[in-house]
C-alpha positions as CSV (number, residue, x, y, z in Angstrom):
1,X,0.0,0.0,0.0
2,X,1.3,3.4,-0.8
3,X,1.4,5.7,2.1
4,X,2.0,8.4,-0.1
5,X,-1.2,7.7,-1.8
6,X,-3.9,7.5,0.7
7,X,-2.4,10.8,2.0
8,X,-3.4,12.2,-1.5
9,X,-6.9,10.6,-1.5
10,X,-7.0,11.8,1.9
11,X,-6.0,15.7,1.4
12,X,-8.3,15.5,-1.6
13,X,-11.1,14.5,-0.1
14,X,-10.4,16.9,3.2
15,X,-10.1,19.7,0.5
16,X,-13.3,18.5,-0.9
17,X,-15.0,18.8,2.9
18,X,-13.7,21.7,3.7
19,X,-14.3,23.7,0.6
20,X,-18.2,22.9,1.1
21,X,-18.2,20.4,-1.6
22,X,-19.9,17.6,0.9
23,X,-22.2,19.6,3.5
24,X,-22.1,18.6,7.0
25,X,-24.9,15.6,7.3
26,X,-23.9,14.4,3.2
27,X,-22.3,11.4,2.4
28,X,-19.5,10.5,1.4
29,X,-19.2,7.9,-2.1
30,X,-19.3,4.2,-1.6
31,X,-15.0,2.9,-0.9
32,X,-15.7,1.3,-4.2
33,X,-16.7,4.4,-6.3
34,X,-14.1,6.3,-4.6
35,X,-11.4,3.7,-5.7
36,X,-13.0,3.6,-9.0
37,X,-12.5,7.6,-8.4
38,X,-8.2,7.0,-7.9
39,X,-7.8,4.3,-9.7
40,X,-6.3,2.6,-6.1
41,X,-7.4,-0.3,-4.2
42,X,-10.5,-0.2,-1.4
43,X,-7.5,-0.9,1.3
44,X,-5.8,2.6,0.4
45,X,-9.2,4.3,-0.2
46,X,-10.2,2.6,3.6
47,X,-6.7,4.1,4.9
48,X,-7.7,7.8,3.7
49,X,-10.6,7.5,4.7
50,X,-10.1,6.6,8.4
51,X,-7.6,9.3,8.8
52,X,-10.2,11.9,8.2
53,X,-12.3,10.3,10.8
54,X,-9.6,10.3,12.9
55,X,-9.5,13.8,13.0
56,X,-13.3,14.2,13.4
57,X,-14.4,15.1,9.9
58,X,-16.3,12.6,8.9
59,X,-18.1,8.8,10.6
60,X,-20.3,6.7,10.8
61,X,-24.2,5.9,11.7
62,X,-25.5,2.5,12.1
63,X,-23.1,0.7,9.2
64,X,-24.0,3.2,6.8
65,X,-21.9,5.0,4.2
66,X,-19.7,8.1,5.7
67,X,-20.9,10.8,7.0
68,X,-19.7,14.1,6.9
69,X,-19.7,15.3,10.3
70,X,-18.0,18.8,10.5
71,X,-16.0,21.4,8.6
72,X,-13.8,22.7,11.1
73,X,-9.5,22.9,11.8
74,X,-9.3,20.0,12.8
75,X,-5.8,18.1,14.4
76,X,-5.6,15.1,15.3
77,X,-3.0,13.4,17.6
78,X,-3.5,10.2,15.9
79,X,-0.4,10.7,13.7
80,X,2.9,13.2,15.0
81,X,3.0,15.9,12.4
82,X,4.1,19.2,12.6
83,X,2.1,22.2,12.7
84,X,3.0,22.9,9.1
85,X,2.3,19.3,7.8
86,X,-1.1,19.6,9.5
87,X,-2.0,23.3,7.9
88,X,-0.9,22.0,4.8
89,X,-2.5,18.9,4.9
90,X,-5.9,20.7,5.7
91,X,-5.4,22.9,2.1
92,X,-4.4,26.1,4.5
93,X,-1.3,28.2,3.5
94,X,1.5,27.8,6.2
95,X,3.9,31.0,7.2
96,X,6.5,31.1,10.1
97,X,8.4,33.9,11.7
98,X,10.9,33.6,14.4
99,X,10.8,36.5,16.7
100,X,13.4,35.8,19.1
101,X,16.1,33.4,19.7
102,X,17.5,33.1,23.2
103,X,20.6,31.0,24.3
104,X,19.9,30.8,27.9
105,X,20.2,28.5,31.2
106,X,17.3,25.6,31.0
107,X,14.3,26.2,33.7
108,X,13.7,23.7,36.3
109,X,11.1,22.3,34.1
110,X,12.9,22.5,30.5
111,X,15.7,20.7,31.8
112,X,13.6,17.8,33.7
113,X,11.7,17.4,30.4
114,X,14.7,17.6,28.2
115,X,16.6,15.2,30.3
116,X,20.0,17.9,31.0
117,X,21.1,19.2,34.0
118,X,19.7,21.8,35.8
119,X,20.7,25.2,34.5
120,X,22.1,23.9,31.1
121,X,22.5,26.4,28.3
122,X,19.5,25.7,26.1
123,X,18.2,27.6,22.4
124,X,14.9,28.7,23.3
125,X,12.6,30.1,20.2
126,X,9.9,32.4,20.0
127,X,7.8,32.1,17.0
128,X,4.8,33.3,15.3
129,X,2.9,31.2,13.0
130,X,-0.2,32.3,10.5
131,X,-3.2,30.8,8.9
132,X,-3.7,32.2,5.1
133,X,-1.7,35.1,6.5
134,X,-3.5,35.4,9.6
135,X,-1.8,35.0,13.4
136,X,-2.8,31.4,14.8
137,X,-0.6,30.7,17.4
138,X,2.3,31.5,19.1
139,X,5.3,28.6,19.8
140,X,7.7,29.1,23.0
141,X,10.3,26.2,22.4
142,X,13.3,25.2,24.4
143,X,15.8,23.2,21.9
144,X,18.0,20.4,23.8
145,X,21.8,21.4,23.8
146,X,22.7,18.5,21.3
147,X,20.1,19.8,18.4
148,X,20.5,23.3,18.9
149,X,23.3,24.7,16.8
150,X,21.2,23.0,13.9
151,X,18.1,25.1,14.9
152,X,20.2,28.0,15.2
153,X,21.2,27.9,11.4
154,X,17.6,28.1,10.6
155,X,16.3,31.2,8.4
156,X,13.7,33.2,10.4
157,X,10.9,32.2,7.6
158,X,11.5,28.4,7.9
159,X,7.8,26.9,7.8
160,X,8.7,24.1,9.8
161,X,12.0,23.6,11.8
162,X,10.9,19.9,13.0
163,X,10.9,19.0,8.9
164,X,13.8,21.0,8.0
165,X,15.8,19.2,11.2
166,X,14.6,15.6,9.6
167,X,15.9,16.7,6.0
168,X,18.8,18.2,6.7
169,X,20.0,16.3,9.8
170,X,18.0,13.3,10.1
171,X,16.9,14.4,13.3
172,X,13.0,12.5,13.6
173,X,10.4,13.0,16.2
174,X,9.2,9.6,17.0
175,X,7.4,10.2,20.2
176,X,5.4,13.1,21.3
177,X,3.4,14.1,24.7
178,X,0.9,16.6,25.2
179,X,-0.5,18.2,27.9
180,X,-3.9,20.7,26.4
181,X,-4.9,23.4,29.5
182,X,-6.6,27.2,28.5
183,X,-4.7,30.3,29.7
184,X,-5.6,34.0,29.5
185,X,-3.4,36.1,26.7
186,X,-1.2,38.6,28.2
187,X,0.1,41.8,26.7
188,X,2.7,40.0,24.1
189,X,0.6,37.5,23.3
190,X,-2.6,39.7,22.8
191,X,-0.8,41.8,20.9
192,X,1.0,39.2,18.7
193,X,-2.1,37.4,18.0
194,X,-4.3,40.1,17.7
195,X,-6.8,39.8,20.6
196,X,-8.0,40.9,23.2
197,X,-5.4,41.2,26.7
198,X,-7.1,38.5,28.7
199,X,-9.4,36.5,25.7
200,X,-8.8,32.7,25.8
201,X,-6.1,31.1,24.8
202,X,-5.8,26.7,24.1
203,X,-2.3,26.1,25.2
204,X,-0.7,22.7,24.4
205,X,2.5,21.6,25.6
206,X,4.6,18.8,24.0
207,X,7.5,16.8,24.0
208,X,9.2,15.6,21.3
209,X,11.7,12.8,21.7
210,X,13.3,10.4,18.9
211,X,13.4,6.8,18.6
212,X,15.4,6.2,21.0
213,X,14.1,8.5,23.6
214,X,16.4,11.1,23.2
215,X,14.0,14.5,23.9
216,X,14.3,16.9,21.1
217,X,11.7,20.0,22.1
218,X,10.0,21.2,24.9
219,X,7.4,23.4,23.8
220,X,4.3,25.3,24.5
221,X,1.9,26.9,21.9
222,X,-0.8,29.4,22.5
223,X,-3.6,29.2,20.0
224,X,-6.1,32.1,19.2
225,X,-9.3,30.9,19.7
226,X,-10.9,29.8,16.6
227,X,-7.9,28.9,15.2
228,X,-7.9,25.0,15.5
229,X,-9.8,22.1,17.0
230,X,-7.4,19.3,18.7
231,X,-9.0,15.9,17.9
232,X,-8.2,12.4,20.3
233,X,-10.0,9.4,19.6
234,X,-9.3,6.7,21.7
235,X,-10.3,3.5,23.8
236,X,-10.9,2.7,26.8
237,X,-8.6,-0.8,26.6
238,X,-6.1,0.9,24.4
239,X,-5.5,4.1,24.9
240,X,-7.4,6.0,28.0
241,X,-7.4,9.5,28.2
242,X,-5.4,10.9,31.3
243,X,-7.1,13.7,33.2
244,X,-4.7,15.7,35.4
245,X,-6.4,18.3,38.3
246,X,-4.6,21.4,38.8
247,X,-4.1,21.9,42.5
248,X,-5.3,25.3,43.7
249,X,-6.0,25.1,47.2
250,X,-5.3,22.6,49.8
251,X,-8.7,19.6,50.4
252,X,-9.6,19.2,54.2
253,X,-8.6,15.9,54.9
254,X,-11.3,12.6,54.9
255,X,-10.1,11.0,57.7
């Protein structure tokens, strides 16, 4: 099976969703007419198709054909891509700017997630990144010492640094971990992304680590809200979703 074919099906039908070619409610063509469609088999046309419903697009009702279910930004954890291979994979034009690069000492938390020593020298990034030219979300990263200097080479415009550290260094994220939580926008980020002081931001933070464990990025993003819907789809025997509390004051004991 090509992967790099039910990615096309898939973008092309996501296009197709998106672009208001298959209302929310329609369905979607039989896996037979769509294959008949690509000219590929019903096993790559089944592939495609489960990725969109992955991300929430599109399901299911009582065996019947696919159903379109929304037309939203939609990204899904089920696969580890990039913020620009997501954008682009939803049909949206991708733009980066790096704002600030800092070498500085690791904080307490960078350098637990990163696995270094406390107070390490780490490359820690500021970018902004747009939607068809408009601010989406704003990306706080702390580099491990060992991929830095390659970061650091890195024009300010590079659309994604995670690809360009894969094709240019073989560096891969194979791993990722991500903790989603909502956060008020201060004055930088209000003004960066263009909203209010205060308005509602989604905040995800991640780790990215290689095959072998080896963390690459700590980083935090601040989406504007409206901006993108995070998708998880998972099973109670497989995969269950972890709730953490926030502590804010101390409980009265039980006993």
């Amino acid at each position: 099976m090509s992967t790099a074919r039910y990615l096309e099906i898939a973008e092309a039908l996501r296009r197709s969703i998106l672009g208001g070619e298959y209302a929310v409610g329609a369905r979607l063509p039989s896996e037979s007419a769509l294959a008949d469609r690509w000219s590929a088999s019903r096993g790559t046309v089944r592939r495609a198709v489960a990725l969109l419903a992955s991300e929430g697009l599109i399901g299911s009702r009582q065996g019947a054909r696919r159903i379109v279910l929304r037309q939203e930004r939609r990204h899904s954890f089920a696969e580890l891509n990039s913020f620009a291979q997501w954008a682009q994979s939803m049909g949206y034009e991708v733009a980066s700017r790096v704002l600030k690069r800092t070498h500085r000492p690791a904080t307490p938390t960078e350098a637990a997630r990163l696995a270094v020593p406390p107070d390490s020298a780490v490359l820690h990034v500021l970018r902004l990144r747009l939607l068809d030219g408009n601010p989406a979300m704003l990306e706080r990263t702390a580099y491990a010492p060992w991929v830095a200097p390659a970061v650091q080479e890195l024009p300010d415009d590079c659309v994604s640094i995670m690809n360009s550290l894969a094709e240019l260094h073989g560096v891969v994220a194979h791993y990722g971990e991500h903790l989603i939580d909502a956060v008020p926008a201060g004055s930088v980020d209000a003004r960066l992304l263009r909203v209010r002081r205060g308005s509602p931001l989604l905040r995800q933070r991640h780790l990215s680590s290689t095959a072998a464990g080896r963390p690459i990025e700590w980083t935090e993003d601040r989406y504007a809200a409206g901006s993108v819907t995070f998708s998880v789809s998972n099973s109670s025997p497989a995969a269950p979703l972890s709730r953490r509390l926030t502590p804010t004051t101390p409980r009265p004991s039980d006993t």
